[in-house]
C-alpha positions as CSV (number, residue, x, y, z in Angstrom):
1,X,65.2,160.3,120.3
2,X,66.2,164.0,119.4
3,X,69.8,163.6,121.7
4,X,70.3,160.4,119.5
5,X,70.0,162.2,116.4
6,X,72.3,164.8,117.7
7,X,74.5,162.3,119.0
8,X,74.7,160.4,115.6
9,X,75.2,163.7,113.7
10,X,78.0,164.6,115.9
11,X,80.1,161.6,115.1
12,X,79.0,161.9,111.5
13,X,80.5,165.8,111.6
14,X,83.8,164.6,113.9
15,X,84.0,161.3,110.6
16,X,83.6,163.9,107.9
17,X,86.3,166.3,109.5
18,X,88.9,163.6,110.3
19,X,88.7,161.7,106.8
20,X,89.1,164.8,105.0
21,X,92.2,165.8,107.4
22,X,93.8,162.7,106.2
23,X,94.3,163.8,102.4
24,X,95.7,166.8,103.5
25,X,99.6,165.7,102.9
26,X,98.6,165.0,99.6
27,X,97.1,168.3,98.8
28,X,99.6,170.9,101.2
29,X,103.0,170.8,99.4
30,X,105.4,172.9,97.5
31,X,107.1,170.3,95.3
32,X,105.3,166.8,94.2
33,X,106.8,163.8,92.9
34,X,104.4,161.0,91.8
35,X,105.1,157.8,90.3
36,X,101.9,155.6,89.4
37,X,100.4,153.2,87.3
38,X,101.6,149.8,85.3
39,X,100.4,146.5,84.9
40,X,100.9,145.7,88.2
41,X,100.0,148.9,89.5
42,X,102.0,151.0,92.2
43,X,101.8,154.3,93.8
44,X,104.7,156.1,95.0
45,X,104.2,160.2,96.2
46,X,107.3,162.4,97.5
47,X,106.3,165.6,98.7
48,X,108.1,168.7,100.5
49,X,106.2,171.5,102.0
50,X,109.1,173.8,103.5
51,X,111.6,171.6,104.9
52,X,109.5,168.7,105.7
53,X,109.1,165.5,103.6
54,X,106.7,162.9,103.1
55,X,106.9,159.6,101.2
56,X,104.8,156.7,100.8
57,X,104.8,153.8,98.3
58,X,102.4,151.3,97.9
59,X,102.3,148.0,95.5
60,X,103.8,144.9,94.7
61,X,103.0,143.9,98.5
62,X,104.4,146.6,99.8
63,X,103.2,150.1,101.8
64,X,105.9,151.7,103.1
65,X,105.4,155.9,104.7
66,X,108.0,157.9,106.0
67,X,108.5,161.5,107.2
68,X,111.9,163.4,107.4
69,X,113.9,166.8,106.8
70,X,115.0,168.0,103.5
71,X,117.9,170.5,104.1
72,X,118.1,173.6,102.2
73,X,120.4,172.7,99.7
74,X,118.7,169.4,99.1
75,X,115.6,171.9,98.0
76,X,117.9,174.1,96.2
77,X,119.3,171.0,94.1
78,X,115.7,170.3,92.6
79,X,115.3,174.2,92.2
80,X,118.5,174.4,90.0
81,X,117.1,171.6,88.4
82,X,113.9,172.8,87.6
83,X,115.7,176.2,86.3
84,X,118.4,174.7,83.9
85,X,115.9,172.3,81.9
86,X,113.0,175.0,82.1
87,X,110.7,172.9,83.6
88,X,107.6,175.4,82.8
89,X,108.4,174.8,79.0
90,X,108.5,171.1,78.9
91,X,106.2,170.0,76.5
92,X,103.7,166.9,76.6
93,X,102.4,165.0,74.2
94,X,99.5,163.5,73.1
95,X,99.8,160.4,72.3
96,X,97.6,157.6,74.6
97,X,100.1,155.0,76.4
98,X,98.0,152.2,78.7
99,X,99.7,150.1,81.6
100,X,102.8,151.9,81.9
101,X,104.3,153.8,84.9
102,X,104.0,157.8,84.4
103,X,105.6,160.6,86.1
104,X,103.7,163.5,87.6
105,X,105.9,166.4,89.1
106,X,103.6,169.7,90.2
107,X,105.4,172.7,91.8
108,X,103.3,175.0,93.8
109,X,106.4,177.7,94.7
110,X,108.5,179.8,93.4
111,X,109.6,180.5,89.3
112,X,109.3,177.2,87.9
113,X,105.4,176.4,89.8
114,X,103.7,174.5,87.3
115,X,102.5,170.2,86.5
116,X,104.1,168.1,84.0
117,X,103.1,164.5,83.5
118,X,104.7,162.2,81.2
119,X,101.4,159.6,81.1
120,X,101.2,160.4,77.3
121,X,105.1,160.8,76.7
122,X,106.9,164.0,77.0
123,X,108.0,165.7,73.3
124,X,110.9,164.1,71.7
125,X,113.4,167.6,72.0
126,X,112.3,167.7,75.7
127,X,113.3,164.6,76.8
128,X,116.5,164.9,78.0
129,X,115.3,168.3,79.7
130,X,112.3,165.7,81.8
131,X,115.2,162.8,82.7
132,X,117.4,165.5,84.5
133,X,114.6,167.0,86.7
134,X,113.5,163.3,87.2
135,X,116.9,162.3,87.7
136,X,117.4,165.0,90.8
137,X,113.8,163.8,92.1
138,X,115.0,160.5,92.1
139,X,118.3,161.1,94.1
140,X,116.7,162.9,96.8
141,X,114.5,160.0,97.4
142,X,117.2,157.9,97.0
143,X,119.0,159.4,99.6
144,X,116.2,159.4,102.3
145,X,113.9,156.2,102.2
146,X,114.9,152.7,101.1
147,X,112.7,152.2,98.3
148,X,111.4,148.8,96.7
149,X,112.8,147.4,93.3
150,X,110.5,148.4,90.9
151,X,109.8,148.2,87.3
């Protein structure tokens, strides 16, 4: 009975460890871009961690995962991006918005490290400043993964 009970414990340790490993592209990155929510609900994730990127989109009957390089200057883009519309002094605001599709960018590196989310709107003057670091998100993924229509 006793080399049961270790036997069950083992697989419950070997469980625990592997389903925990599992989350860890989601949590070990240097830049983040998220897309989720909406009526009909999707969730999209682009991350880098050095050169490598990950990104997965599921919804609308779709799951799609991929993996590939991101070349310096492909990094350096959303950098100078980040810089020139002072990412770290976007402001959000407060208002409550329901069923919509929000934004999340975090950056975990370098001068302009901070989150931003636009699930309650960004501020009016800092619009435009959101859109282009959005924008040069966007074209990166563009470039590297075939992505779904969405709405």
């Amino acid at each position: 009975m006793k080399k049961l009970s270790l036997v069950w414990v083992s697989v419950w340790v070997f469980a625990l460890f592997f389903s925990c490993n599992s989350q860890k592209n989601y949590s070990d990155f240097d830049y983040s871009y998220a897309r989720s929510g909406g009526y009909a609900p999707i969730y999209e994730n682009f991350l880098i961690k050095g050169n490598n990127g990950f990104y997965s989109f599921e919804g609308q009957g779709k799951n799609i995962r991929k993996e590939f390089k991101v070349s310096d200057d492909e990094i350096k883009a959303i950098e100078t991006a980040l810089t020139e519309n002072d990412f770290r002094r976007i402001r959000e605001d407060l208002k409550k918005i329901y069923d919509h599709i929000s934004v999340s960018i975090s950056v975990k590196k370098g001068n302009n490290a901070g989150r931003k989310t636009d699930a309650s709107l960004i501020v009016e003057g800092d619009q435009k400043k959101w859109d282009h670091i959005n924008s040069a998100f966007r074209k990166l993924i563009d470039s590297k993964v075939n992505i779904p229509e969405t709405k």
